[in-house]
C-alpha positions in Angstrom: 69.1 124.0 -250.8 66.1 123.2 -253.2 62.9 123.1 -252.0 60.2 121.2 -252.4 57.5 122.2 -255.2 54.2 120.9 -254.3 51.6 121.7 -256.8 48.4 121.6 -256.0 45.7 121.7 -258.6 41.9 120.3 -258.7 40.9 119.9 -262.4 37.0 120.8 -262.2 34.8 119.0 -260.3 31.5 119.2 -262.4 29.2 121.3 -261.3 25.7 121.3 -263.0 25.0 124.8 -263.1 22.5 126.9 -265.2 24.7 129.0 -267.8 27.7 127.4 -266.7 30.2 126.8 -269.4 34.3 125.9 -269.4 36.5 128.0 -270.5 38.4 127.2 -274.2 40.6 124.5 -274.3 39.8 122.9 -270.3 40.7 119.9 -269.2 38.6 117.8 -266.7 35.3 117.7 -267.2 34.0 114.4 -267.0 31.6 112.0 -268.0 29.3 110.5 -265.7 30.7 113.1 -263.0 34.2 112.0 -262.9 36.6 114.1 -260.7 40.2 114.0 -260.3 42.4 115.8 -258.1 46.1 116.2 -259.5 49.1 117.1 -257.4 52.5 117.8 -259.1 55.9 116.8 -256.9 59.3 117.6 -257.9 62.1 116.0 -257.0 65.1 118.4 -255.8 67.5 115.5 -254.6 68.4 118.4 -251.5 67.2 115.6 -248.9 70.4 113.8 -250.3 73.7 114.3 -247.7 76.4 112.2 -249.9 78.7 114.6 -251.6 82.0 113.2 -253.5 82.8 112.6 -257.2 82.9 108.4 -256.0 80.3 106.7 -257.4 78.1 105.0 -254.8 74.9 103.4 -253.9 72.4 104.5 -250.8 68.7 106.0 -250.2 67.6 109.3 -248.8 63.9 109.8 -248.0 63.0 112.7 -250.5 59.5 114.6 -251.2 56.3 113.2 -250.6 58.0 110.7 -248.0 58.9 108.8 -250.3 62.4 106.7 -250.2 64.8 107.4 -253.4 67.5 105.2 -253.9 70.5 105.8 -255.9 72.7 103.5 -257.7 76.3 104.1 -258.7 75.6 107.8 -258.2 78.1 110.7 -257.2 77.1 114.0 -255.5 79.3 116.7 -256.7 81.1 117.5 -260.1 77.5 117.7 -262.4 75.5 120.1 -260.9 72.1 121.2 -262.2 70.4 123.1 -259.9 71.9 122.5 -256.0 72.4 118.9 -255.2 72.1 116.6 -258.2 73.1 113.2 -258.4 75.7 111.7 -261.8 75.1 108.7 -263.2 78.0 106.4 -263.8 78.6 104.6 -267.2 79.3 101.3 -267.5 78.8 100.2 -264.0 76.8 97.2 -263.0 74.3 97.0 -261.8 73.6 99.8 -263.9 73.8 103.4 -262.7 70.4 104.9 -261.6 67.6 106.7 -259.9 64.7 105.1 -258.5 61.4 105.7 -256.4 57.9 103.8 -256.0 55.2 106.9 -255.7 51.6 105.3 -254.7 49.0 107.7 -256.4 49.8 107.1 -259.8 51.5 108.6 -262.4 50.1 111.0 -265.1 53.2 113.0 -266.2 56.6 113.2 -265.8 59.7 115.5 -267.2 62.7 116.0 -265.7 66.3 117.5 -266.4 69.3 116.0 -267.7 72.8 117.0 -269.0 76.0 115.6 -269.7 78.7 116.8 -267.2 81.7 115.7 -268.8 82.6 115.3 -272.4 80.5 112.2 -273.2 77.0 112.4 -274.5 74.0 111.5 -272.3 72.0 108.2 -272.9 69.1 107.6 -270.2 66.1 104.9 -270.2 63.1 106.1 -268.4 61.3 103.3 -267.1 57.5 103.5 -265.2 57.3 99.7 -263.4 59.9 98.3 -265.0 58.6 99.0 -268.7 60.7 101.6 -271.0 59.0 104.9 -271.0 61.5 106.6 -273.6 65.2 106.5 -274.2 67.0 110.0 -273.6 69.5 111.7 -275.4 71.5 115.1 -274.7 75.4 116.0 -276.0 75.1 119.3 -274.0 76.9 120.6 -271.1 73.3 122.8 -270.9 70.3 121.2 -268.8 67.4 120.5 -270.5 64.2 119.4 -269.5 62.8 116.6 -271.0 58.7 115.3 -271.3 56.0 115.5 -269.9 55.9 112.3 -270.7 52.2 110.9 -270.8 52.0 108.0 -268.3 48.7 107.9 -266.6 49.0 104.9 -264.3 46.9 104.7 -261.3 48.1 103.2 -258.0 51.7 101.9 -257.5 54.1 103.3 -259.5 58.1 102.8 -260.0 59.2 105.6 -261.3 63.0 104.9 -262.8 66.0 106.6 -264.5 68.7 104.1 -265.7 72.1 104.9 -267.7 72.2 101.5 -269.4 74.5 102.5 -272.5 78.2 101.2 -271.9 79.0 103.9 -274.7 77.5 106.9 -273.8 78.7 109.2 -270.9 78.0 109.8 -267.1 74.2 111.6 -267.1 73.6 114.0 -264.3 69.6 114.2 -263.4 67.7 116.8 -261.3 64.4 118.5 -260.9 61.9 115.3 -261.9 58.6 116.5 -261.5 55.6 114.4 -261.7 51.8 114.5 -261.5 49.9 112.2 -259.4 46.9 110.1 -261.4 44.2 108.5 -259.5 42.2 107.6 -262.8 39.3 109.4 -261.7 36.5 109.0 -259.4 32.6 108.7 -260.7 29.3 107.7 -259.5 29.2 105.1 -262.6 31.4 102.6 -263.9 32.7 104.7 -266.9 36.0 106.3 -266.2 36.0 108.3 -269.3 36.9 111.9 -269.5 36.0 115.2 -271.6 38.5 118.3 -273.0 37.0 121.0 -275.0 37.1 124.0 -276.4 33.9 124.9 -276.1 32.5 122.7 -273.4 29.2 123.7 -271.6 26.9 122.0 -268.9 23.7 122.4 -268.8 21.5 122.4 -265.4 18.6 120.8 -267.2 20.6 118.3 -268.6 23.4 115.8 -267.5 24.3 116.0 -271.5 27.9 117.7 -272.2 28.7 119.3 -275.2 30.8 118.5 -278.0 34.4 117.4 -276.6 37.1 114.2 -276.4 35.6 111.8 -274.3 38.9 109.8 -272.6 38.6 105.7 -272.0 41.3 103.4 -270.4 41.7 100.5 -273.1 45.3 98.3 -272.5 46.1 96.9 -275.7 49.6 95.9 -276.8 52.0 93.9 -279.1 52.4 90.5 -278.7 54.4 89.5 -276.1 55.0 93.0 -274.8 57.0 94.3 -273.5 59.0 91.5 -274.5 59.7 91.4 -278.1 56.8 90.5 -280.7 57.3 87.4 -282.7 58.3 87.7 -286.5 55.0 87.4 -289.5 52.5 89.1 -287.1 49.5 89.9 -288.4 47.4 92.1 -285.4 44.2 93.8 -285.7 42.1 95.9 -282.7 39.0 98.0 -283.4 38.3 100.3 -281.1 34.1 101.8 -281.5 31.9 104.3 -279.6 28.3 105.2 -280.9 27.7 108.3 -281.8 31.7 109.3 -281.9 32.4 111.0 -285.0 36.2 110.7 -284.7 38.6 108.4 -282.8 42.4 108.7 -282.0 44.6 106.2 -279.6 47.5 107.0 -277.2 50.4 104.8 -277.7 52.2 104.5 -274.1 55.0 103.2 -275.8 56.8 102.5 -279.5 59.3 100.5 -280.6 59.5 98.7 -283.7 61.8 97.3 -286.5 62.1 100.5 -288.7 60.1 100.3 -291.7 60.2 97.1 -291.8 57.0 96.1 -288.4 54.9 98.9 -289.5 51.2 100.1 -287.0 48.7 101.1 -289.5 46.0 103.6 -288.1 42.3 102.8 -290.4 39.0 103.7 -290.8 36.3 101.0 -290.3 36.3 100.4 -294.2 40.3 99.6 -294.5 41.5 102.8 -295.3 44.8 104.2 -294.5 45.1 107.2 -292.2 48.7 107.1 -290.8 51.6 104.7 -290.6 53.9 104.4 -287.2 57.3 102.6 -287.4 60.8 103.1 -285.5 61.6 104.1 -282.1 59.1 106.9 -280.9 57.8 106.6 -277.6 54.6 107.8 -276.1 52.4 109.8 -278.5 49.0 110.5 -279.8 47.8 109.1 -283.0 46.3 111.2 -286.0 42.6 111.4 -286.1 40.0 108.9 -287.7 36.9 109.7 -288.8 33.7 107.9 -287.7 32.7 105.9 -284.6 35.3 103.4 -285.1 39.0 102.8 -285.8 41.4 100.0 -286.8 45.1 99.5 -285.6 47.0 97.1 -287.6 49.9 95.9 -286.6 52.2 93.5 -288.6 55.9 92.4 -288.3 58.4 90.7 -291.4 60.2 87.6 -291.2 63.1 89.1 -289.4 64.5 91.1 -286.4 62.1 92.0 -283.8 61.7 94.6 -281.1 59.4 95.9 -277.8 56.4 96.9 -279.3 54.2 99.2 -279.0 51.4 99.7 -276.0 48.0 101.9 -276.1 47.0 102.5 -272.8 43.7 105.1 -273.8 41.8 105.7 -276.5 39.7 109.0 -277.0 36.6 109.7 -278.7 35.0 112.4 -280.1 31.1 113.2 -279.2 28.3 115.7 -279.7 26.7 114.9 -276.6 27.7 112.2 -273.7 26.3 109.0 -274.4 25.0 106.5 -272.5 26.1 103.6 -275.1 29.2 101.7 -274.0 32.2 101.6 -276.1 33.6 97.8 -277.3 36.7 97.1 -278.5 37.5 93.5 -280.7 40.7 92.0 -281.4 41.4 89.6 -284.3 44.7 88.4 -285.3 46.1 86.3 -288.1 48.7 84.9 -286.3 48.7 86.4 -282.8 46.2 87.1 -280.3 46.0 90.5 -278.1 44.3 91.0 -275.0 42.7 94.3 -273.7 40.9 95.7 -270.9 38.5 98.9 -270.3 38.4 100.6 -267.1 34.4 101.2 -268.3 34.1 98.1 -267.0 36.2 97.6 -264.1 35.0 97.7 -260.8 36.3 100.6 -258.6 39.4 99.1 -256.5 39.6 95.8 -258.6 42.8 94.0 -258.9 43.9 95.2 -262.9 45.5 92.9 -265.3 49.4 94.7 -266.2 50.0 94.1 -269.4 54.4 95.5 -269.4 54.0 91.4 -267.6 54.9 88.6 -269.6 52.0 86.2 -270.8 52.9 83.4 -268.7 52.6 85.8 -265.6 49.4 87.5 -266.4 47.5 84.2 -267.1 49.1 82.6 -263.5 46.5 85.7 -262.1 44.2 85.6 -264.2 41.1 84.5 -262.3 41.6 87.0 -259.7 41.3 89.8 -262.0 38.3 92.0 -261.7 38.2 91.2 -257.9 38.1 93.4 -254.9 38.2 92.9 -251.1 38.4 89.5 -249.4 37.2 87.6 -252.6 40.3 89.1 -254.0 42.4 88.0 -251.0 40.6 84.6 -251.1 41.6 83.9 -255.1 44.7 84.5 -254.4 45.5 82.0 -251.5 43.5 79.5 -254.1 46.2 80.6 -256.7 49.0 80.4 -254.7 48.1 76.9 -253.0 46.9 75.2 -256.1 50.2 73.6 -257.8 52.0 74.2 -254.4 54.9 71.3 -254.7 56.4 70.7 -250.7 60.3 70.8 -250.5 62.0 69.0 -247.9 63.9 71.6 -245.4 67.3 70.8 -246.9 65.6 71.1 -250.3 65.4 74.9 -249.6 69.7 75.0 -250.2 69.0 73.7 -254.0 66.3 76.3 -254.3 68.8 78.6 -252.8 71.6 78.1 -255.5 68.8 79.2 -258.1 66.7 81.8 -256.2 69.5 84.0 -254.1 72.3 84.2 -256.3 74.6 87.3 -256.8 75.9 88.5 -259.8 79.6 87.2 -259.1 77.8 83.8 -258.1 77.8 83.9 -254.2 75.0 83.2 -251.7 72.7 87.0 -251.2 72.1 87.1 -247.5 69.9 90.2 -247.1 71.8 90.8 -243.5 75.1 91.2 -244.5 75.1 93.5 -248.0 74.9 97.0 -247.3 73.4 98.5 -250.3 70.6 95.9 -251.8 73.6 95.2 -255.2 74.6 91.6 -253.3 78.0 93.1 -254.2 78.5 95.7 -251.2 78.7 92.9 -248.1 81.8 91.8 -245.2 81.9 88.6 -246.3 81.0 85.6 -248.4 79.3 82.9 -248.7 79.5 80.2 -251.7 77.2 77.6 -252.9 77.4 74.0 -251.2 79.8 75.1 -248.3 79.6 77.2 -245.7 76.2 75.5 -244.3 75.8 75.2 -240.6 73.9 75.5 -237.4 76.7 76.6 -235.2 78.5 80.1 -235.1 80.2 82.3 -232.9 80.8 85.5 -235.1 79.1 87.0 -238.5 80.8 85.3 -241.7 81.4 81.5 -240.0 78.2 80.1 -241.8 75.3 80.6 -243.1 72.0 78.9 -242.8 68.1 79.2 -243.0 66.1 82.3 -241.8 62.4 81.7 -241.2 61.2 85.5 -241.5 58.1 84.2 -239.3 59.4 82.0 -236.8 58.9 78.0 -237.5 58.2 78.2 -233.4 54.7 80.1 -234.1 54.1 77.5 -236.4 55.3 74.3 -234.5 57.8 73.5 -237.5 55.1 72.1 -239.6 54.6 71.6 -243.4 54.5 73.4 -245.5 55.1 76.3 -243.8 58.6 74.6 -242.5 60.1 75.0 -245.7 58.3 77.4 -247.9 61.3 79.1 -250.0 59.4 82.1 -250.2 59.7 83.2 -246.5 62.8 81.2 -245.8 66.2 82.8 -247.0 69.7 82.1 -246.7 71.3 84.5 -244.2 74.4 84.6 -241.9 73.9 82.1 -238.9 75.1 85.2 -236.0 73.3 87.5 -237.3 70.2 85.5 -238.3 70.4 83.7 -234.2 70.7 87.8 -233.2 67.0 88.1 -234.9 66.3 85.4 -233.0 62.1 85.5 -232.9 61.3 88.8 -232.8 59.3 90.3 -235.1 60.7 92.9 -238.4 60.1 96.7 -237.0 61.4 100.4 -236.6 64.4 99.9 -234.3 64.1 103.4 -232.0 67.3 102.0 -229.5 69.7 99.6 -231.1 71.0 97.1 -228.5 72.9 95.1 -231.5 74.4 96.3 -235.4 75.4 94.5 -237.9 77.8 94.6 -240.1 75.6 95.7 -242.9 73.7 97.8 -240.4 70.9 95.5 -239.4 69.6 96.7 -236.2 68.4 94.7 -233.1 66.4 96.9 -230.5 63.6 98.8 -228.9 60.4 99.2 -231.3 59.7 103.4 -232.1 56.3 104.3 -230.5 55.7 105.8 -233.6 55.4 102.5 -235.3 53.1 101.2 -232.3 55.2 99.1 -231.1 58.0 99.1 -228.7 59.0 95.7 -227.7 61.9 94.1 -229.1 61.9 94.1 -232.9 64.7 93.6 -235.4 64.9 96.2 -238.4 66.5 95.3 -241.8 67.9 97.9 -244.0 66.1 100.1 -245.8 67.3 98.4 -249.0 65.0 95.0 -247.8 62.9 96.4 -245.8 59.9 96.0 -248.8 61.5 92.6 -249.5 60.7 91.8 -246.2 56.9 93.4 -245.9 56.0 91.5 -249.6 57.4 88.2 -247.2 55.4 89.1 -244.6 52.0 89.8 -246.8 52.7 86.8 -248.9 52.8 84.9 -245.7 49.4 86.2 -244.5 47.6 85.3 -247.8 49.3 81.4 -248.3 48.4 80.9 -244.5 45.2 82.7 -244.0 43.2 81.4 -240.9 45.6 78.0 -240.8 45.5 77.4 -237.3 48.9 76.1 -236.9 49.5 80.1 -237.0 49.6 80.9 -233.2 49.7 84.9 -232.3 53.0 86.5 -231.8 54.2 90.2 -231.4 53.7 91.1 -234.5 51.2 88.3 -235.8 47.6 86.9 -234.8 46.6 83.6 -235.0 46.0 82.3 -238.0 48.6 84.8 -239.9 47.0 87.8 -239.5 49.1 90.9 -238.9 48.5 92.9 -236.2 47.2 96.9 -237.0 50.7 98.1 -235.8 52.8 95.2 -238.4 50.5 96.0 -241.2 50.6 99.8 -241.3 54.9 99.6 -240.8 54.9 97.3 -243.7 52.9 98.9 -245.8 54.8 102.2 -245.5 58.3 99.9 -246.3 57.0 98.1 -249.2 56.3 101.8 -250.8 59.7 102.9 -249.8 61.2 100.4 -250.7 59.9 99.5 -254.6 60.5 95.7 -255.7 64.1 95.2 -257.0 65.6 93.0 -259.9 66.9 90.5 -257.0 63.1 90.4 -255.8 61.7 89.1 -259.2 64.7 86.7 -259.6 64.0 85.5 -256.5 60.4 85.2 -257.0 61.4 83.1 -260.4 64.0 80.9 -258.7 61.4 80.0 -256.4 58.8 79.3 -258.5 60.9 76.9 -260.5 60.9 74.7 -257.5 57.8 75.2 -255.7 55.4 76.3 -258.6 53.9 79.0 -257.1 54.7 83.2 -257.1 54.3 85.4 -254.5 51.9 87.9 -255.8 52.9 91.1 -253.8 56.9 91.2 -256.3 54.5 90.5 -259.5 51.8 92.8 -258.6 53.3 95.6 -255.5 49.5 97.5 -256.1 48.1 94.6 -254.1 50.4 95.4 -250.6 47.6 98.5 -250.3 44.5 96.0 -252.0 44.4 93.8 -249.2 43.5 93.7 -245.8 46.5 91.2 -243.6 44.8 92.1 -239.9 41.4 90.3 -240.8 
């Protein structure tokens, strides 16, 4: 058995010291007195029981605590190093790897290798947005990265064999470092690496060195694909830099054809980026201030690209604020410093689409209960109330499987809609009376329309009401979601009626999904408490206050599922269907970082 690596390293608090200097070529020293603490994690896959060549889908709670799940995955026949799960090819859903980690991301690696006679094709993905596409035609591991992420909070981290062509991929050893962005007594968030670094005890100046600042700027449309004829420009400027360089996150455009063009403030040419070429950092430019150009032909489009940091070099640290300007031709581009960003504030995500992004947009910057505040104005402002048998036409666009039939998160065993005793289809099978799982199916309230009194619009909002099988939906009865320690009842798909854990702090009758919904079911839960906030048809229940406010016990269980348990693909379909209908989101699938930004018990 592998064991766990746990890494720990502090990278230099700053101490201002008399004679003190950094040695050559040291990283974290910081502007303004940031500090960041960086733990590295590997992933060994031991935790893991399943053995077998069949391909199959499950979860094992791995390092950290945190829940990996495993898609179309056998156990045995590609080994690496110990236990090491195989990616299938051609299955769907696709075959993969996946975990939500909630301290950020700075860099990941992690070894691959083909295990039969078929070449390896892997996508890394970081929330959903491509990292870098893998390649390996060797029966020999190989480690590839670090790959530069540097992502602060909630992060999915994701390996998918998507290629129909290529060969089963076996995957072991992913090790990443945590990134918490940094912590200062300021609002800049840069940082400093050099050679030569010194500080000074009668100064707070630092010497010559790469100063580090978050700036998001990307494509159009990104990381759906740019538009054709774009025509892109971003400065990016620091006073009293004497060079500049940028970090793309991500690359991907039309081969020679959509070119980035990296210029001095006068025009000039310094490098040219085209093609596929992931996360890199760009060549230097002299002077205070540099250009990116982007600009795309008349045809055939891709991704794009994404900077996610830009770095300046200084003399001395500087108390003048860097700006960054976008103008565009024909397309606009939106960007965001950290510099200015207070610490905590609900960030803008830019791998989003447009239309997403601007739903938020007035909330971003906030913190605390205004935060929690702009987003029950969001989500209430558009709201459009569905009748109660409305909710089965929202249904037929919002919970739908990939072979068409009705998901019912308490009958599929594995969180693919595919894995489940029985079926349901669209316009039959409705009902209110039962006498065994698979008769009917009909509408779950997750929070009880009796603590509510049945009223609007609580009644028959489609985002806490799902279609689920009638027996095993009156087994849940009214008792709230928790950690089941003595099952009295089991589902068929292992849905558990019992005893609360006193670990969870509560041991009344609760009624625990599995694992695979369990963070469906907390981002339910949370969406709940922000719609409804101090509506006082909310009356208290076990695991609820009034005015739908979770209790400490309900919050703190949740929270720890909807880390385990990352949003899926069937999540943000559902979160779409629903918003077709209703015309509003529920924040906590679009934006997961906000299930630890908000406080549900007050």
């Amino acid at each position: 058995m592998k064991t766990l690596k746990v890494l720990f390293a502090v990278l230099l608090a700053v101490s201002v010291l008399a004679g003190c200097s950094l040695a050559p070529d040291t990283v974290g020293v910081t502007e303004d007195s940031v500090q960041r603490t960086v733990t590295t994690y590997t992933e060994t896959f031991a935790n893991c029981t399943k053995t077998g060549t069949s391909y199959v889908s499950g979860s094992f709670v791995g390092v950290g605590g945190w829940t990996w799940n495993y898609v179309s995955a056998a156990w045995s026949g590609g080994d690496i190093n110990g236990k090491t799960p195989v990616l299938g090819k051609g299955k769907s859903p696709a075959a993969s790897v996946y975990t939500t980690v909630n301290n950020g991301v700075g860099t990941i690696s992690f070894k691959v290798k083909k295990p039969y006679s078929t070449a390896v094709n892997v996508t890394l993905k970081m929330n959903g947005t491509t990292i870098a596409t893998i390649t390996h035609s060797s029966t020999t591991a190989a480690t590839k990265g670090p790959y530069t992420i540097n992502r602060t909070g909630s992060v999915k981290i994701e390996i998918v064999q998507t290629s129909t062509s290529a060969g089963q991929a076996s995957i072991d050893d992913i090790t990443w470092t945590s990134y918490d962005g940094g912590t200062s007594s300021s609002s800049s968030s840069s940082s400093v690496s050099s050679s030569s670094s010194s500080v000074s005890s009668s100064s707070s100046s630092v010497a010559a060195g790469w100063v580090r600042e978050t700036s998001t700027v990307a494509s159009p449309n990104y990381p759906s694909a740019y538009g054709n004829n774009a025509n892109v420009t971003s400065t990016f400027s620091k006073t009293g830099a004497t060079k500049v360089r940028v970090h793309f996150s991500a690359f991907n455009t039309e081969n020679n054809y959509d070119k980035v063009y990296l210029k001095t403030s006068s025009g000039s040419t310094v490098a040219t980026y085209t093609g596929n070429k992931g996360a890199f950092l760009s060549a230097e430019v002299t002077g205070s201030s540099a250009l990116v150009n982007f600009t795309s032909d008349s045809s055939v489009t891709a991704a794009g690209w994404k900077i996610d940091y830009v770095e300046y070099y200084v003399t001395s640290s500087s108390s003048s604020s860097s700006s960054s300007s976008v103008s565009s031709s024909s397309s606009s581009v939106s960007s965001s410093s950290s510099s200015s960003a207070t610490p905590g504030s609900f960030q803008e995500d830019f791998s989003l689409s447009q239309s997403i992004r601007d739903y938020y947009r007035s909330a971003y910057g906030l913190s605390g209960s205004a935060l929690k505040t702009k987003l029950q104005q969001i989500i209430t402002a558009g709201y459009v109330t569905k009748s109660y048998s409305y909710l089965y036409t929202i249904y037929a666009d919002a919970d739908r499987t990939s072979d068409s039939k009705v998901w019912d998160i308490y009958s599929d065993r594995d969180g693919t809609g595919l894995n489940r005793p029985y079926t349901y289809s669209f316009g039959t099978g409705t009902c209110g009376t039962y006498s065994k799982e698979g008769d009917c199916y009909n509408r779950e309230h997750m929070i009880p329309q009796s603590k509510f009194n049945e009223a609007s619009p609580m009644v028959s909002d489609a985002h806490h009401v799902l279609p689920t099988d009638g027996k095993v939906n009156g087994m849940r009865s009214s008792y709230p979601h928790g950690a089941v320690a003595s099952a009295t009842w089991t589902s068929q798909n292992g849905s558990k009626l019992g005893s609360g854990t006193s670990a969870s702090g509560y041991t009344g009758t609760v009624f625990e999904p599995i694992n695979a919904y369990k963070g469906d079911t907390a981002r339910i839960y949370f969406y709940f408490c922000v719609r409804y906030y101090n509506n006082s048809a909310i009356e208290a229940w076990e695991s609820m206050n009034a005015g739908a406010k979770l209790k400490t016990w309900a919050q703190t269980l949740y929270r720890q599922w909807a880390s385990a348990d990352p949003v899926s693909a069937k999540e943000v379909a559902r979160n779409n269907g629903v918003y077709t209908h209703q015309k509003n989101r529920n924040p906590f699938v679009d934006y997961p970082v906000l299930c630890n930004m908000i406080d549900f018990a007050n």
